[in-house]
Structure formats: C-alpha cells, structure tokens
Backbone as CSV, one residue per row, in Angstrom:
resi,resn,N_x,N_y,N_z,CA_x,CA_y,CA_z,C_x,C_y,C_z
1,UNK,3.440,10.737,-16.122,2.213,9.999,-15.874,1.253,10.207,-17.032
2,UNK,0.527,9.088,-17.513,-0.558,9.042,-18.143,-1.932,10.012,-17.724
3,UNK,-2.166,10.750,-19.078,-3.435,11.969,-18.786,-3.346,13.037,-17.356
4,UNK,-4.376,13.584,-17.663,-4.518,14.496,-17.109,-6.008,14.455,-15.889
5,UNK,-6.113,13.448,-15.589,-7.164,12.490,-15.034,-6.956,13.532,-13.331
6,UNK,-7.788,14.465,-13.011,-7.384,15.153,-11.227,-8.911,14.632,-10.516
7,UNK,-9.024,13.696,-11.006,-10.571,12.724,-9.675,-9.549,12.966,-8.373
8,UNK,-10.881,13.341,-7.207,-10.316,13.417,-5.966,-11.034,12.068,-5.072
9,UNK,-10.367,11.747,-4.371,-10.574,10.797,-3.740,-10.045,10.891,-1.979
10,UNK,-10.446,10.782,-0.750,-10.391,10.792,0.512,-9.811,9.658,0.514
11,UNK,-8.325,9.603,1.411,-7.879,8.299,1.627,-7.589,8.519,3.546
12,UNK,-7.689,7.437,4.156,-7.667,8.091,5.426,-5.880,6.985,6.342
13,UNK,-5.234,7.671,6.583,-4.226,6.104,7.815,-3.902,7.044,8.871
14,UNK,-3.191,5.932,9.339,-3.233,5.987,10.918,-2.483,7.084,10.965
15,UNK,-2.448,8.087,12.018,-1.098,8.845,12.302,-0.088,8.709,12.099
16,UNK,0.831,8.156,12.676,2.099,7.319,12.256,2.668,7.275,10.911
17,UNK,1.545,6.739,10.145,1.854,6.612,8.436,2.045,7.756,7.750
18,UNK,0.925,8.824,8.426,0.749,9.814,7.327,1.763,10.890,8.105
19,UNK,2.391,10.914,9.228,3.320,11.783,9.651,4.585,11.007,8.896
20,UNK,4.778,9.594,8.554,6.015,9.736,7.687,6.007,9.628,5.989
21,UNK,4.837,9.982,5.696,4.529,10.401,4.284,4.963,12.017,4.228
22,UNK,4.433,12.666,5.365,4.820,14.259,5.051,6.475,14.001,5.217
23,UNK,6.644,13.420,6.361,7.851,13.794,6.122,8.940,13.221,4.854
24,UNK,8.235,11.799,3.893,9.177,11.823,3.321,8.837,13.232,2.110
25,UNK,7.599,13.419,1.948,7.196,14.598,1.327,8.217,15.556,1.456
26,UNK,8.407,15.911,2.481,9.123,17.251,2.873,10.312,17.317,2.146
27,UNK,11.055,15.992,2.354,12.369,15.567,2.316,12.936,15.646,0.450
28,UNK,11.433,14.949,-0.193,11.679,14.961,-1.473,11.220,16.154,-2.545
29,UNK,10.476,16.828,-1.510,10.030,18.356,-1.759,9.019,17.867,-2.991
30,UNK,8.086,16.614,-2.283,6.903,16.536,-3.124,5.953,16.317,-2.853
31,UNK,4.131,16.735,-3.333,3.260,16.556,-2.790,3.150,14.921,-1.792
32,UNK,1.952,15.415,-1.214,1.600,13.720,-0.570,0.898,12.832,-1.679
33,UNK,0.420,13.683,-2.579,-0.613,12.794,-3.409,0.843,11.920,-4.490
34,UNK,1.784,12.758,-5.229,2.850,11.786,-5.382,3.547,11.297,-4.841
35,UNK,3.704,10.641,-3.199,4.009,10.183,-2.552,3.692,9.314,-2.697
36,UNK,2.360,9.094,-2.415,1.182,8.072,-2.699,1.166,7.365,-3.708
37,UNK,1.410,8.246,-4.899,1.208,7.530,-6.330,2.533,6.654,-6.461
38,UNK,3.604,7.084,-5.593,5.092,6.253,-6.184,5.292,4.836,-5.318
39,UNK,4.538,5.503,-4.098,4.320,4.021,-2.968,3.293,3.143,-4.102
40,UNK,2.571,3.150,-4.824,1.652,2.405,-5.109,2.175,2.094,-6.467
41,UNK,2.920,2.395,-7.463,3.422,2.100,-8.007,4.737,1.039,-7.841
42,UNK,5.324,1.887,-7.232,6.328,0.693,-6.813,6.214,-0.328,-5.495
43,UNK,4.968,-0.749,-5.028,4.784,-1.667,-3.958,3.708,-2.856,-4.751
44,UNK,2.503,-2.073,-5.643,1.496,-2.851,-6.301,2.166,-4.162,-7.098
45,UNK,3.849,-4.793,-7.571,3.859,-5.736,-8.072,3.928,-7.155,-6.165
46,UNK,4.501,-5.763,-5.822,4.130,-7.336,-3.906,3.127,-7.557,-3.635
47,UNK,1.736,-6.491,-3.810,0.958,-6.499,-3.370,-0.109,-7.717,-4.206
48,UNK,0.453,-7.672,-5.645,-0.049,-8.430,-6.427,0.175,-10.103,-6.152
49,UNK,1.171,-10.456,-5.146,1.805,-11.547,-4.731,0.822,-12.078,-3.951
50,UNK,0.333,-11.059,-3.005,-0.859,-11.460,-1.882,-1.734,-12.432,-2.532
51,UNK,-1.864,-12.981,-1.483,-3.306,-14.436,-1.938,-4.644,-13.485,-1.315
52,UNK,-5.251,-13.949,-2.603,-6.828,-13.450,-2.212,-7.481,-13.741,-1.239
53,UNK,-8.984,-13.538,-0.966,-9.846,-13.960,0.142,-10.386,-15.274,-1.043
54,UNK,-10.236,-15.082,-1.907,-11.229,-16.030,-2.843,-10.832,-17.201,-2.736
55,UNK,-9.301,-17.307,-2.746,-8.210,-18.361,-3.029,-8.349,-19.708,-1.574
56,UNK,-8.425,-21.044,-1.987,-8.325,-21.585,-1.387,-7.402,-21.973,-0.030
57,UNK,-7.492,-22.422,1.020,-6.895,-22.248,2.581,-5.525,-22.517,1.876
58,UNK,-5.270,-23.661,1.227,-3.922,-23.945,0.774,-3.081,-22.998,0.519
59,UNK,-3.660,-21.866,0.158,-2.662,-20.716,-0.484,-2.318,-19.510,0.351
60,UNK,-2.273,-20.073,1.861,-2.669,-19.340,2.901,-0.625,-18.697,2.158
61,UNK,-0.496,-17.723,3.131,1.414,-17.340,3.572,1.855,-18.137,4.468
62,UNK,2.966,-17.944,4.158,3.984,-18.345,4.913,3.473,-18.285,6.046
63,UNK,3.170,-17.311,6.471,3.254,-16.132,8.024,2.021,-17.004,8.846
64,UNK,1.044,-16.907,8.006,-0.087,-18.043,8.706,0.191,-19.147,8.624
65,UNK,1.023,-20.139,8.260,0.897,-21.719,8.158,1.840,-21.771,9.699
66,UNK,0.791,-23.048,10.256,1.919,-23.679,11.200,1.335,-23.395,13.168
67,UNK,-0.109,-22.451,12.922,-0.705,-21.450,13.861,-1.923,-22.353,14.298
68,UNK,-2.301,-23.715,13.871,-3.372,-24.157,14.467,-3.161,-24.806,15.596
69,UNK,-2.199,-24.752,16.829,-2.556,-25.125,17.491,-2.262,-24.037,18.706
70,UNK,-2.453,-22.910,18.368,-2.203,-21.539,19.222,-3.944,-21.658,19.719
C-alpha cells in the first residue's frame, strides 16, 4: 500500500456484517481494518457502476425499472 497515511476513522454496520468481517479476519489471520481496505478495493470498480442521485430517472437499475405500478 501507498504511504504511511494511519488517519483513524469510526466506521459503524450492522451486526451481521461485522461478525462476518471478524470472522473472515480470523480465517485470513488479518486485521479488520485490512479487511476493509481489500473489500473496498476490490468492490469500488461495481460500486463505481452505481448510478448517482444526480443522474437522471432514466438511469435508474435494472432492479428499479418496471415498479410503477406496485
């Protein structure tokens, strides 16, 4: 990893999440904070896929189109 940069930062999730972060922690016999850093590394190019709030209705997902008459 780039520098030597140790800013702390409070991140908070649900139970659930952070009981299977320790455990993959445990498993890979590595902190949670590089847990964190490898989930976000390797998830941030999908996440980059997401349509903004900015972005016009057209660019809604998949997942929402098709729901207006619920």
């Amino acid at each position: 990893m780039a520098g030597t940069d140790k800013r702390k930062q409070s991140l908070y999730f649900p139970e659930s999440m952070l009981q299977e972060i320790q455990k993959e922690a445990a498993r890979l016999d590595r902190s949670l904070s590089w847990i964190v850093q490898r989930c976000v590394k390797i998830g941030l190019p999908d996440i980059r896929k997401l349509p903004s709030v900015n972005e016009p209705d057209d660019a809604e997902g998949d997942d929402l189109r098709g729901r207006e008459d619920e």
